[in-house]
N, C-alpha and C positions, 0 to 999 in steps of 0.2 A: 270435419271431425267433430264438429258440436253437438251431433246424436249421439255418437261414441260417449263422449266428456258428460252429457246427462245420464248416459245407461251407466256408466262409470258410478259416476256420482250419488245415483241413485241406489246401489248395491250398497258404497257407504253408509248414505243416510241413513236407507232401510236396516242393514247390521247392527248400524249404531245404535237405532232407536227399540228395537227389538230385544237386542242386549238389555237394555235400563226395562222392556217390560217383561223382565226374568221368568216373569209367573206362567208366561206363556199365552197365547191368544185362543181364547173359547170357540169350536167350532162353527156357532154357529155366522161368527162376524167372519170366515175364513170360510165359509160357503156363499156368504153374501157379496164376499169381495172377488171371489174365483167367478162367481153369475156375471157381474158385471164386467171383469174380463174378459169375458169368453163373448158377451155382448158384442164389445170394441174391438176383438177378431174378427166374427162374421163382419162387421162391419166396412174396416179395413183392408179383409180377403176380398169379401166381393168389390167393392169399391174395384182396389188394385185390377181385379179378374175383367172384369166388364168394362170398365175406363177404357183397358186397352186391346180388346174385342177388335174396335174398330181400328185399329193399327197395323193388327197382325196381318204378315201378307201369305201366309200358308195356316185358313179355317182350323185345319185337324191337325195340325202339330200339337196343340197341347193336349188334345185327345190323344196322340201315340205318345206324348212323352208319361202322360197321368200311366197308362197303361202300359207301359216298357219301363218305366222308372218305378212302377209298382211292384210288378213282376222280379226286376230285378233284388228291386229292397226287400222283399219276402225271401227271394232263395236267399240273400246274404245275411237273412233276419237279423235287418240292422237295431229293428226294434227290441228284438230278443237279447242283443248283445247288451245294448244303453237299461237295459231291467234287469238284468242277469248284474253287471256292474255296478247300477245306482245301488242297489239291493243288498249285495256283495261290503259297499262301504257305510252303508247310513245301516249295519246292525250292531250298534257299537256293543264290543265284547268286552270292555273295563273307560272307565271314564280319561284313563290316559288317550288314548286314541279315537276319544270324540273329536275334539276339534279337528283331525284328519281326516277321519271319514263324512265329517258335515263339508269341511270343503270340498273334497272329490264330489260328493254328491252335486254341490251348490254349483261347480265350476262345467261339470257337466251337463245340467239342465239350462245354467243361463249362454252358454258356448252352442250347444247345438240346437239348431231349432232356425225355420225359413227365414225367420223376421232377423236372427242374429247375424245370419248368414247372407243374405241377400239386401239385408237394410245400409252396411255401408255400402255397397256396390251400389245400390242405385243412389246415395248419399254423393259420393263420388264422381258418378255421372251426370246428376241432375240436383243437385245439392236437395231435393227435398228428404227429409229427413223424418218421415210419418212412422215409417216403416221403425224407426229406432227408438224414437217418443212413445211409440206402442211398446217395446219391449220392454224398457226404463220403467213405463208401468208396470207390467208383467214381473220385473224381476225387483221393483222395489218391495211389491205385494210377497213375494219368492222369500227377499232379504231379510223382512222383519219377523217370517217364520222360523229361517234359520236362526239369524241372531238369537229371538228369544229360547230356541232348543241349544245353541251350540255354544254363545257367548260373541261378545266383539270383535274374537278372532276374525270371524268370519268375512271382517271386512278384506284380508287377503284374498279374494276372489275376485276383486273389482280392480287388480293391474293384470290379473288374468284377462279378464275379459278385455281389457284396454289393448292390450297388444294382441288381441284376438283378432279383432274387429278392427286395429288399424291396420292386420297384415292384410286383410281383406279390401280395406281401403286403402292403399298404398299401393296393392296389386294393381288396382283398378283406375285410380290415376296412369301408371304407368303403362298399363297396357289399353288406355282406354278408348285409343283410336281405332282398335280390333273389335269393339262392341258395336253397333250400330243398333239406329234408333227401332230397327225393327226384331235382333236381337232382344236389345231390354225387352220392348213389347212379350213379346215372346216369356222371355221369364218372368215378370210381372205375372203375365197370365196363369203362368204354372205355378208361381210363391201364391201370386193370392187365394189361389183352389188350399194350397195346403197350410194356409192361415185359417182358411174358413172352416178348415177340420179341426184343426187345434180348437176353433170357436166350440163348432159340435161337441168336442170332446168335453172340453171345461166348461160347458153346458149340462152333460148326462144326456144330451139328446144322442147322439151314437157315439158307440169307441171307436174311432178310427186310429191304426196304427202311421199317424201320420208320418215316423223314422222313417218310415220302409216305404216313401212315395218321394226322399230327399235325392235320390237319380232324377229323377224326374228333371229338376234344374241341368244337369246335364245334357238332357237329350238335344235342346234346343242347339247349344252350345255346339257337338258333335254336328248335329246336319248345317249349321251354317259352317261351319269349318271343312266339311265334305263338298259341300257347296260352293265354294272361292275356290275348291282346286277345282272344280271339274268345269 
């Protein structure tokens, strides 16, 4: 749980300290910190991707999952949904209903996303904890934006995300004997492909709709499970 407890803690700090800088932070120091983000994605994806290459005991599974979890996430445009939403709450219509709609906004960008979602699971499994150290930065960078727009409240987002990420991690103890080392392999391979687009993205090198490639984790999941019946 000690990646949890720093992505936690980090939404704190971040909130907090963002609040005290009221005035707000100048774009330009919020393109220089999103570069270097997006750096520590590629970095992390590929890492993740390629690490575990030579693990995987079926080449083109993560080719069909990239591609069937793709496919999928487009007809269901999961992407279209989480824009349509963040959108829908962060247009605040009277200053009573800021602080609501900064956290709907805030609790859904730091909740969904591969690194939130797959970092305690392999936390769980192999106690490394990269995968959540990365997010912690991502969302502390996140936190001090909102705070300074939304105020301290903002720090209610951070037992959100706590019991996000330990029902993920708590899943995953419990059911962790059903995972095998080639499994992980396997999603590894697929999270780190769609870390390294999120890098892209918050680069401006390409927009990739990364939501809409979040089956994709699935896939693996489904043919090993097909697989022990047959």
């Amino acid at each position: 749980m000690l990646g949890t407890i720093v992505n936690t803690c980090a939404i704190i700090v971040g909130s907090a300290f963002g609040a005290m800088w009221h005035r707000g932070i100048k774009d330009k120091y919020k393109n220089v910190l999103y570069d270097g983000l997006g750096l520590v994605s590629l970095a992390v994806g590929l890492n993740a991707s390629i690490g575990n290459f030579s693990k995987s005991g079926y080449p083109v599974l993560f080719i069909v999952s990239i591609a069937l979890g793709g496919v999928v996430g487009t007809a269901v445009d999961i992407d279209g949904w989480f824009a349509r939403t963040v959108d829908r709450h962060s247009s605040p219509a009277d200053d009573r209903n800021r602080l609501s709609q900064g956290l709907a906004t805030a609790i859904l960008l730091y909740c969904i996303g591969p690194l939130s979602m797959l970092g305690p699971v392999v936390s769980a499994l192999n106690g490394d904890n990269t995968f959540l150290f990365t997010n912690a930065t991502l969302d502390l960078i996140s936190s001090i934006v909102f705070g300074s727009t939304y105020g301290v409240g903002m720090v209610l987002a951070a037992p959100v995300l706590f019991c996000w990420q330990g029902l993920f991690y708590a899943v995953t103890l419990w059911a962790g004997g059903v995972i095998s080392e080639q499994l992980m392999a396997e999603l590894l391979i697929v999270g780190g492909l769609l870390i390294t687009g999120s890098g892209l993205s918050l680069l401006n090198i390409r927009k990739i709709k990364v939501l809409n490639f979040l089956p994709a984790l699935l896939v693996p999941v489904v043919w090993f499970l097909l697989s022990s019946l047959l």
